[in-house]
C-alpha positions in Angstrom: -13.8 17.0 -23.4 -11.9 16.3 -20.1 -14.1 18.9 -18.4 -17.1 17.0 -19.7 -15.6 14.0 -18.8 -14.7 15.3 -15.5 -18.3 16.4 -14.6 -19.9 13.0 -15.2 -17.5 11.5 -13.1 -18.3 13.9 -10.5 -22.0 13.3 -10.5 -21.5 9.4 -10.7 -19.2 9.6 -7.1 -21.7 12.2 -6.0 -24.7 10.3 -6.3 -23.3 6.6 -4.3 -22.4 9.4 -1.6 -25.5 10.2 -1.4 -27.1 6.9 -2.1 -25.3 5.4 0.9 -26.5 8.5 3.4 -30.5 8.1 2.4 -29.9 4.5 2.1 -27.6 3.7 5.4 -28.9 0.6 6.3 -27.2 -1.1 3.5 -24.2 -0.3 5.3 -23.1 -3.0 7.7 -22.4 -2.0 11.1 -19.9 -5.0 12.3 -18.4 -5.2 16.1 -15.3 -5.2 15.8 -13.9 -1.9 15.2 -12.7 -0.5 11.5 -9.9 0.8 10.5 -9.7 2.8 6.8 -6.2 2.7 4.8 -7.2 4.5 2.3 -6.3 7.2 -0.5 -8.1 9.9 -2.8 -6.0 9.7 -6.0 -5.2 6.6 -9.0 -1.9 4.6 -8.4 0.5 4.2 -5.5 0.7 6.4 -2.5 3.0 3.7 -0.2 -0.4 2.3 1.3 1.5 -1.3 1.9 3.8 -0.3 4.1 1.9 2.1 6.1 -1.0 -1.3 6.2 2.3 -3.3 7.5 3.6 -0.7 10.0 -0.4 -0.7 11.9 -0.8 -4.6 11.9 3.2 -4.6 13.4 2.1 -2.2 16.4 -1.4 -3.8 17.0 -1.1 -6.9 16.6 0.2 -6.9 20.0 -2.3 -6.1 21.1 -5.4 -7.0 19.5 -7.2 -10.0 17.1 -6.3 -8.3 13.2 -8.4 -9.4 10.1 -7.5 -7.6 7.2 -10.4 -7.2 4.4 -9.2 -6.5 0.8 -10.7 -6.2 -2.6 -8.4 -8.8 -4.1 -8.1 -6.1 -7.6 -7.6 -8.0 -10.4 -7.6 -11.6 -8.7 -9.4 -14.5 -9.2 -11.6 -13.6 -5.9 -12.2 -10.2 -7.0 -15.9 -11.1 -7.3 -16.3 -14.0 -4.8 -14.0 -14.8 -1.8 -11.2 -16.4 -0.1 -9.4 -16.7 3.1 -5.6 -16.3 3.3 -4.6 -17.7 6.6 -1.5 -19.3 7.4 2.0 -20.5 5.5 0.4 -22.0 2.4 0.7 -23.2 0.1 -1.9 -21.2 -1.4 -3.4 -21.0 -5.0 -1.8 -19.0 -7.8 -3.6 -15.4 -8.5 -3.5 -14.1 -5.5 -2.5 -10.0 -5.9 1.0 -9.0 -4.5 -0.1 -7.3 -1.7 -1.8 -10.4 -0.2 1.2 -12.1 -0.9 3.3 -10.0 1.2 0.9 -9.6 3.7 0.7 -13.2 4.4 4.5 -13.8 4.2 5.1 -10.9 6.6 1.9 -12.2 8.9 1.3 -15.6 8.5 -1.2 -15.5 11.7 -2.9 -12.1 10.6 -6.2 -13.7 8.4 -6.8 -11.6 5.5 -10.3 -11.9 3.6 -10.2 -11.2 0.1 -13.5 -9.8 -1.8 -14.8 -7.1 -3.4 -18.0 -6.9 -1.3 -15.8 -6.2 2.2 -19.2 -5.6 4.1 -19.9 -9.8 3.3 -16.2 -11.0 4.1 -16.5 -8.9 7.4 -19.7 -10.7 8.3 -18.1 -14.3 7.4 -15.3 -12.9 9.8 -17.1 -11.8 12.7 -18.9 -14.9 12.6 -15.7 -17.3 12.4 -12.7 -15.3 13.5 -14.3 -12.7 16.3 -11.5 -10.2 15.3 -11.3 -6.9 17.7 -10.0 -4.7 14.6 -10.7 -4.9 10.8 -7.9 -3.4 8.9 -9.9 -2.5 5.5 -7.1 -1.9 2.8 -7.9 0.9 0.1 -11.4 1.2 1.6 -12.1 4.8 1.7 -14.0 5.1 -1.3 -15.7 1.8 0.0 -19.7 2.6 1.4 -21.0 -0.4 2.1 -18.5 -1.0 6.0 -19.2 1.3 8.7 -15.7 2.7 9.5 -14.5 4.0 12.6 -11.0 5.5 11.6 -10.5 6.5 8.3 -6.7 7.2 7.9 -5.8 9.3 4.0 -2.4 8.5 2.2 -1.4 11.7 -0.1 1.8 11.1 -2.0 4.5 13.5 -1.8 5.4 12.8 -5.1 2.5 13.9 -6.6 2.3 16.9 -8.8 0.3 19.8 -7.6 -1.2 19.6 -11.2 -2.4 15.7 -10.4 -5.3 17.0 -7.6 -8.3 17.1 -9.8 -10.8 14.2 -10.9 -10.3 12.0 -13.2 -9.4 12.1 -16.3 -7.4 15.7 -16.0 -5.8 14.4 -13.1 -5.6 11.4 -10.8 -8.1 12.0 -7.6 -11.2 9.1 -7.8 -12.9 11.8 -5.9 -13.1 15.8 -5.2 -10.7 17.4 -2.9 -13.2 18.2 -0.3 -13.2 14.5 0.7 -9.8 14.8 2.4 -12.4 17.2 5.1 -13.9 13.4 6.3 -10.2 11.5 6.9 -10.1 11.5 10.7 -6.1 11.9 9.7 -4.0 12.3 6.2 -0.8 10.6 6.1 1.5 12.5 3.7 3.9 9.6 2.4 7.3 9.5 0.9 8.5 12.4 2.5 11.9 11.0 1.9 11.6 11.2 -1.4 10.9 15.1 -1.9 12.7 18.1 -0.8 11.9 19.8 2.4 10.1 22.7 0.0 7.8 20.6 -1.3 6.8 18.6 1.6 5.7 22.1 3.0 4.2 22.8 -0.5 1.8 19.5 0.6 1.2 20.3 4.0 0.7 23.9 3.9 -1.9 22.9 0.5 -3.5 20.0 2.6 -4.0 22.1 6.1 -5.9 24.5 3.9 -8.0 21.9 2.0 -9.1 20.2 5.3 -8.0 22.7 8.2 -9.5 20.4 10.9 -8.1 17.2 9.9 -4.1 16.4 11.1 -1.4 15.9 8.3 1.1 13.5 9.3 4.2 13.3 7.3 6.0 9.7 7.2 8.8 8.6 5.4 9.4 5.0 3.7 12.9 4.1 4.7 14.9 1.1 4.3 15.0 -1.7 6.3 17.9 -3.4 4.3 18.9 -5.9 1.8 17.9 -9.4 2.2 18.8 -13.0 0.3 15.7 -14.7 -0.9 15.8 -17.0 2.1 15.1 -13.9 4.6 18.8 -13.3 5.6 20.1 -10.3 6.2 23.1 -9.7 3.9 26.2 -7.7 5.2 27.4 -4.5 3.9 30.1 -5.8 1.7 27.9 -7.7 0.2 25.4 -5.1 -0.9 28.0 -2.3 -2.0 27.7 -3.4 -5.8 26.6 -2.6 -9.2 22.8 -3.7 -9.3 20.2 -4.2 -11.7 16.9 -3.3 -9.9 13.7 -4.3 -11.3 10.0 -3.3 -10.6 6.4 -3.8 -10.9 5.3 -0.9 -8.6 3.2 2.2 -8.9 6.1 5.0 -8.4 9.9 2.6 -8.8 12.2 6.2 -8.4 11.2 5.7 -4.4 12.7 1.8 -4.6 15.8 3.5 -6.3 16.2 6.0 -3.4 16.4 3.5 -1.1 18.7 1.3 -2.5 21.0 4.6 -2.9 20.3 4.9 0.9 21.9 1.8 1.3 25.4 2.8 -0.6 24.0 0.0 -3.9 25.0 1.5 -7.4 21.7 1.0 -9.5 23.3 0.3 -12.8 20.1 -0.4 -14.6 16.4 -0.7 -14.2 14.0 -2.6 -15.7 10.3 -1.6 -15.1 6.7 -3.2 -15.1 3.4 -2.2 -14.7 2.2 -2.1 -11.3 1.1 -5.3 -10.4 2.8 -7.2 -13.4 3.3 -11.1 -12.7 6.8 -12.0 -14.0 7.3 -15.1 -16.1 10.0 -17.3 -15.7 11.6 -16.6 -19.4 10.9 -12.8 -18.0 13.6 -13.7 -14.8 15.9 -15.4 -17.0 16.4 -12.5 -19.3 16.5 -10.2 -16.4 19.5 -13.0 -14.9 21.1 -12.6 -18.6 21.1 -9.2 -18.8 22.5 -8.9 -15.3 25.3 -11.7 -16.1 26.8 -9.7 -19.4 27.3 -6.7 -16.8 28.4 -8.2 -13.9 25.2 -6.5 -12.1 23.5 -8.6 -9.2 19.7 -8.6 -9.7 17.7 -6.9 -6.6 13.6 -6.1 -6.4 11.4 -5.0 -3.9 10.0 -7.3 -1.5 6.3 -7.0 -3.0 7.6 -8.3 -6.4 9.5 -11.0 -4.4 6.4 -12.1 -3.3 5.2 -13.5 -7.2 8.9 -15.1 -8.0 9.3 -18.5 -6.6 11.9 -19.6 -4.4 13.6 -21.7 -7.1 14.1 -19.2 -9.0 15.3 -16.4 -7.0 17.9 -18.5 -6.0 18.5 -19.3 -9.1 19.5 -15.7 -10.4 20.8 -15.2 -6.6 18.4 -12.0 -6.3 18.8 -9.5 -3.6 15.6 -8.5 -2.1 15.0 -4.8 -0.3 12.5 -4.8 2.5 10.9 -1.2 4.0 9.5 0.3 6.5 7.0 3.6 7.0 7.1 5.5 10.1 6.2 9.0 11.1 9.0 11.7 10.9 8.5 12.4 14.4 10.1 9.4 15.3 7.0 7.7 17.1 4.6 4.6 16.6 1.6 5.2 14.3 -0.1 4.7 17.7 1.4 7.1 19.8 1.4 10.3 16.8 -2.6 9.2 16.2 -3.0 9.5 19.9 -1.5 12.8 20.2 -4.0 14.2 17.6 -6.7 12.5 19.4 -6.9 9.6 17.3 -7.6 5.8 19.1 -6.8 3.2 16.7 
């Protein structure tokens, strides 16, 4: 049944490809240039950060406007511009969220039809770069970088279609990334990262694989202070809503905290406030302080987070080899 299942799914992505090459002037062809973050499989692959580490280094140099589908919210099937400190209306997805608390001044256009919100912001916000977020299976944008996330993580067992396993397309699309960024390197040992990159070099030979840790960037109170040392050596409960939580507890262990329990979500997952106050309860008959990741921050309110004093950890991606995004792309030819 899975094969079966497996086929149709194939022929379904094969035909849009296809579809979109006969059919090419459906695809919008925009100024400014484009810039793919992007992966092949279902779930996380550490996408966010990797999103936040590229707007960080050009936004120095160049107008940003992110475009994002908006999954799951409200403007999933119409549109709205996130600009600015807010406040802004409820239902907006967690990675907007944090993408406007990080970069208030970076506009971000939410939509599922990316190839309309890039004409409405070419028209009103002349950006120099569009950052399209999870846009590689996305036809309708002409894209001038396509950057691949593959998760480290992943089992070698997970790189088939839908259903058997968790790629939205076949392999042989990694061949048109102009790079794959292999992610969470940090969170594997050395073996299998080679496993990955010997695996990936050999389904696209001619494309560079970049491996790139998520590290941490420290703990944080909920009014954005850094919090000492001795104040973050404690027993913690950690709590999620995140596509793969065992990298948020490696980074806390990073940090010297003792993860004393976890409580997790599903990806996504909008916490209520009798949700929080459990969570504080549960924390309170163990003596454990409460701590999340900065993306779930994003949906709790300030009120409440200083209400159950919560911890927040904040993260950063960069290449193992120790440069900018930039400068690695640039040695292997790429010009973001």
């Amino acid at each position: 049944m899975k094969k079966l299942l497996q086929a149709i799914y194939l022929a379904l992505t094969t035909i849009e490809r296809r579809f979109f090459a006969i059919f090419n002037f459906l695809v919008y062809r925009p100024k400014a240039r484009v810039i793919s973050v992007g992966n092949l499989s279902m779930g996380g692959t550490g996408k966010t950060p990797v999103l936040f580490e590229l707007i960080s280094e050009l936004q120095q140099r160049y107008k940003l406007c992110v475009l994002s589908r908006g999954y799951k919210s409200p403007w999933e099937r119409s549109f709205y511009h996130l600009h600015g400190k807010g406040p802004h209306p409820a239902g907006l997805t967690d990675e907007a969220l944090l993408l406007n608390r990080r970069f208030p001044d970076v506009p971000v256009l939410l939509g599922k039809n990316r190839h309309h919100a890039a004409i409405i912001g070419e028209q009103q916000l002349s950006p120099d770069i569009f950052l399209l977020d999870d846009g590689f299976q996305y036809r309708r944008l002409r894209k001038d970088v396509e950057l691949l996330l593959w998760d480290a993580m992943s089992e070698p067992s997970e790189a088939q279609l839908l259903p058997a396993g968790r790629l939205r397309e076949p392999v042989f699309r990694l061949q048109q990334a102009n790079a794959i960024l292999l992610t969470r390197c940090e969170s594997v040992p050395q073996s299998k990262i080679d496993f990955w990159l010997n695996w990936l070099s050999k389904q696209a030979p001619n494309v560079p694989v970049i491996p790139v840790n998520t590290q941490s960037d420290g703990l944080f109170d909920h009014l954005g202070n850094r919090l000492p040392e001795d104040q973050t050596r404690v027993d913690y409960l950690a709590f999620s809503a995140i596509g793969r939580p065992a990298s948020f507890y490696a980074q806390l262990a990073d940090l010297g905290c003792r993860v004393e329990e976890k409580v997790e979500y599903r990806d996504h997952h909008y916490f209520s406030t009798s949700e929080l106050q459990k969570l504080k309860q549960m924390g309170k008959n163990k003596n454990h302080r409460l701590v999340c990741t900065e993306k779930d921050f994003c949906k709790i309110s300030s009120q409440i987070a200083a209400e159950i004093d919560l911890h927040i950890l904040k993260i950063r991606t960069v290449p193992l080899s120790g440069r900018s995004f930039i400068a690695e792309l640039a040695a292997q030819g790429i010009r973001l």
